[in-house]
Every structure is written in structure tokens, then in C-alpha cells.
TORKOL-713829 format. One line per 2 residues: number of its first residue (from 0); their letters; for each residue y, x, z of N, C-alpha, C. Coordinates in Angstrom, 3 decimals. Each point is the difference from the previous one (the first is absolute). Layout:
<drenmars>
NUM	A	Y X Z Y X Z Y X Z ~ ...
</drenmars>
This chain:
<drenmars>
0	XX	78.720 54.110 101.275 1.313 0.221 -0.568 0.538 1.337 0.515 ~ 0.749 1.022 -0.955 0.446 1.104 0.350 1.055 -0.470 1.185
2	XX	0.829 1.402 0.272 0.870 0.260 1.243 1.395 -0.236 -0.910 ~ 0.924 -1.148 0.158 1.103 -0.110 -1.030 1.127 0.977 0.550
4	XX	0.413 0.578 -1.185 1.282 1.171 -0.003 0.971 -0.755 0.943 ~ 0.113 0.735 0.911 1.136 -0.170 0.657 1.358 0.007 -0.115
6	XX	-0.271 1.460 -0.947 1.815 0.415 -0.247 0.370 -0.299 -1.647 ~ -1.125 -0.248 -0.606 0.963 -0.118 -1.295 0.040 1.430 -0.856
8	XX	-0.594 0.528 0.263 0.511 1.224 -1.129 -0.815 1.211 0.334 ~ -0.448 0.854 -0.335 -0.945 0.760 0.356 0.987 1.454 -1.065
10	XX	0.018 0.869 0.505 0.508 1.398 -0.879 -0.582 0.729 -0.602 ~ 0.188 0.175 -1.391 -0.721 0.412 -0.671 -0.235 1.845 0.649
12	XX	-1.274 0.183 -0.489 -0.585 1.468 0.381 0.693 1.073 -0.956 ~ 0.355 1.097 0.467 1.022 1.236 -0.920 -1.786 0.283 -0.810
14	XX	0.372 0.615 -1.262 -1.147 0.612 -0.963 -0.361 1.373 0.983 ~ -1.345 0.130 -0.227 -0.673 0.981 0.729 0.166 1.230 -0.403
16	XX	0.197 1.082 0.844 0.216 1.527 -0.496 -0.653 0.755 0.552 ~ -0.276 0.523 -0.758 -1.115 0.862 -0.273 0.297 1.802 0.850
18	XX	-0.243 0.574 0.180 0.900 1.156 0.965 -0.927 1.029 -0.151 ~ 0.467 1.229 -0.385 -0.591 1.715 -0.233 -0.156 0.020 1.509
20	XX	-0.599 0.683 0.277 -0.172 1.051 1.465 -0.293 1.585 0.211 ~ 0.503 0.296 0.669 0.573 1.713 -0.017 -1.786 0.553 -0.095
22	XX	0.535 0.910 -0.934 -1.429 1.165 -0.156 0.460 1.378 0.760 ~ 1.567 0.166 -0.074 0.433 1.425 0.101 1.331 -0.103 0.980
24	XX	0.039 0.191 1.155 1.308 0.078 0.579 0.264 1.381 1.046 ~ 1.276 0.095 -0.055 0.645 0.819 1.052 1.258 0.341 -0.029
26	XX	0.979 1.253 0.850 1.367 0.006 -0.285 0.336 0.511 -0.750 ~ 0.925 -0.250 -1.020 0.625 0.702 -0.909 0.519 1.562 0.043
28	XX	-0.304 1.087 -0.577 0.797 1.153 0.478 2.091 -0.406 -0.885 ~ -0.859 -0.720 -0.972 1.696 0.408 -0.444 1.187 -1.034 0.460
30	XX	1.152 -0.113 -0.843 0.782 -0.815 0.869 0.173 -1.555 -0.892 ~ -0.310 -1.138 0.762 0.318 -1.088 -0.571 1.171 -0.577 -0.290
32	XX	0.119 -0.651 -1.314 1.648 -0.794 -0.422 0.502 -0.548 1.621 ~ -0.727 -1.074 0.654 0.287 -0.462 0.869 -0.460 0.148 1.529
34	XX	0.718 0.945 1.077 -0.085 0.399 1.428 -0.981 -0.428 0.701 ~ -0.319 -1.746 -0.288 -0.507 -0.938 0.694 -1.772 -0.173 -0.412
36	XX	-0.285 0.847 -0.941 -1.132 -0.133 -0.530 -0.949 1.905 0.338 ~ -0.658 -0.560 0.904 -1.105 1.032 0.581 -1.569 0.380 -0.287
38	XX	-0.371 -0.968 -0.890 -1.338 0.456 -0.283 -0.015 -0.214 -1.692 ~ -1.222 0.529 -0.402 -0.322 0.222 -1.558 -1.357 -0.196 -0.100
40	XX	-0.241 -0.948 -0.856 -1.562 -0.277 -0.221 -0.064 -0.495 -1.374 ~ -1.312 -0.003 -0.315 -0.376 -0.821 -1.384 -0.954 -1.112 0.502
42	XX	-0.123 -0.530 -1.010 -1.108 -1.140 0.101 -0.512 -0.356 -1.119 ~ -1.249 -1.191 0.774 -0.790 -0.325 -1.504 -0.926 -0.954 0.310
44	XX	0.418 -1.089 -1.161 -0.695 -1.477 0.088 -1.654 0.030 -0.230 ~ -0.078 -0.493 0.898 -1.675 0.053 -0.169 -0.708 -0.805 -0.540
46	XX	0.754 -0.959 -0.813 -0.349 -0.782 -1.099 0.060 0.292 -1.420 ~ 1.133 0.400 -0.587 0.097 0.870 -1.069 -0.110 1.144 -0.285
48	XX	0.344 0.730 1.532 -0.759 1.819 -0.544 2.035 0.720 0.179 ~ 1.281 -0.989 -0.417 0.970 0.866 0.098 0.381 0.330 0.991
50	XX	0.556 1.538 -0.330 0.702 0.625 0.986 1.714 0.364 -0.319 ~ 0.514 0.132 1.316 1.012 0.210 -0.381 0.577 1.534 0.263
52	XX	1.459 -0.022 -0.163 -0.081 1.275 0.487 0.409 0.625 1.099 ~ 1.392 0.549 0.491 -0.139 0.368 1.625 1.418 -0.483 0.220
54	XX	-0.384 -1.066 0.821 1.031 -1.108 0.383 0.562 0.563 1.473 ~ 1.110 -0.187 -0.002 0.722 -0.206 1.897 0.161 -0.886 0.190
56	XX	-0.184 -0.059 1.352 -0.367 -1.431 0.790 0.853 0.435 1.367 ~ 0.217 -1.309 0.757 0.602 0.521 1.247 -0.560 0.272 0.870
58	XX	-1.112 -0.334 0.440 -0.762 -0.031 1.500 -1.566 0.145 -0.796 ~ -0.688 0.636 1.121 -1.826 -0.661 -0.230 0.214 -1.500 -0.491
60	XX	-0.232 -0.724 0.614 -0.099 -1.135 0.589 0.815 -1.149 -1.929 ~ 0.471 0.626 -0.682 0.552 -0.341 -1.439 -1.208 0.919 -0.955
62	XX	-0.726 1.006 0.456 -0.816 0.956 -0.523 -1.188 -0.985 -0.053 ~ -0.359 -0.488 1.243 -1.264 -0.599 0.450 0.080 -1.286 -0.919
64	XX	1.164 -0.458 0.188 -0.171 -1.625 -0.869 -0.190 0.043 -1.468 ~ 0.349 1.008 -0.780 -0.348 0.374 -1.307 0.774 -0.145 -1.001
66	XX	0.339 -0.219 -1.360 0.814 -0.698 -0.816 -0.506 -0.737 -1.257 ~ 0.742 -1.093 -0.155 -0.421 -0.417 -0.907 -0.703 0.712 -1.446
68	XX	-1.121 -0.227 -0.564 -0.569 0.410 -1.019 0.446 -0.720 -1.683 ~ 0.812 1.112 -0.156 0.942 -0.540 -1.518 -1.075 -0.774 -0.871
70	XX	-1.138 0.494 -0.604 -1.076 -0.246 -0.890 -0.139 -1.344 0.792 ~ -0.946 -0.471 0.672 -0.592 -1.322 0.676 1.338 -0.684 -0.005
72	XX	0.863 0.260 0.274 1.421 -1.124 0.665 0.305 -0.677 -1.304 ~ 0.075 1.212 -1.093 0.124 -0.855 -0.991 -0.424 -0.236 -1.037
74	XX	-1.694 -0.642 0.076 -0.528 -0.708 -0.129 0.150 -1.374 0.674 ~ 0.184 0.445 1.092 -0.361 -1.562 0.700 1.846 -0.652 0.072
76	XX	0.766 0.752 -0.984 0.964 -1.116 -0.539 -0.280 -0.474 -1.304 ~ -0.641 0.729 -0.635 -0.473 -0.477 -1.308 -0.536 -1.650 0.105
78	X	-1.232 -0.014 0.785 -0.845 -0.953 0.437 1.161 -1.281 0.048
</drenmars>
């Protein structure tokens, strides 16, 4: 016999996303809308091939994590 649920309810899982990762980064020479935003990069999903174009981001570390990939994301709301 299985291990019986303890709690009653289990949470459903968020839909999976899919995420570009930087091909091209560094600092911006020109000046950004917003003070708080220091780096400029592009990226590109390595599932579909898109790229985007040259995004600001605040830190590495928002550079490194990537952004969502428009094409794949939505598909997988279609689904």
C-alpha cells in the first residue's frame, strides 16, 4: 500500500518557461530611461533560434538568469 497524503492537497506546478540566454552583453555607452538599470545585452533561445534585441537589465546576476523566450512561452499557453 502507498504512503497516504498527509496534508490533503498537493499545489499545483506553475507552467514551465522556457528562457533566452545572453549571446551579447556589456555596458551601455548611452543613457538609459531608468538610473537603476546598468547593463545591456541580447539573448537567444536555444530552442527556437529567437533573438532579441538589446535589453537593460539591472545587475549581471538578472543578465545571467536570462528572459523569458516570447516564441516558446507562447506556445506552451496555447497547449
Amino acid at each position: 500500500m502507498g504512503n497516504p497524503d498527509l496534508f490533503g492537497f498537493k499545489k499545483p506546478r506553475a507552467p514551465r518557461r522556457f528562457l533566452a540566454h545572453m549571446i551579447d552583453v556589456g555596458i551601455g555607452d548611452c543613457i538609459p530611461h531608468d538610473r537603476n538599470m546598468v547593463q545591456i545585452a541580447q539573448f537567444k533561445c536555444h530552442k527556437c533560434g529567437w533573438e532579441s534585441d538589446w535589453v537593460w537589465m539591472k545587475n549581471v546576476t538578472s543578465v545571467k538568469r536570462g528572459i523569458p523566450c516570447e516564441n516558446c512561452n507562447q506556445e506552451n499557453k496555447n497547449d
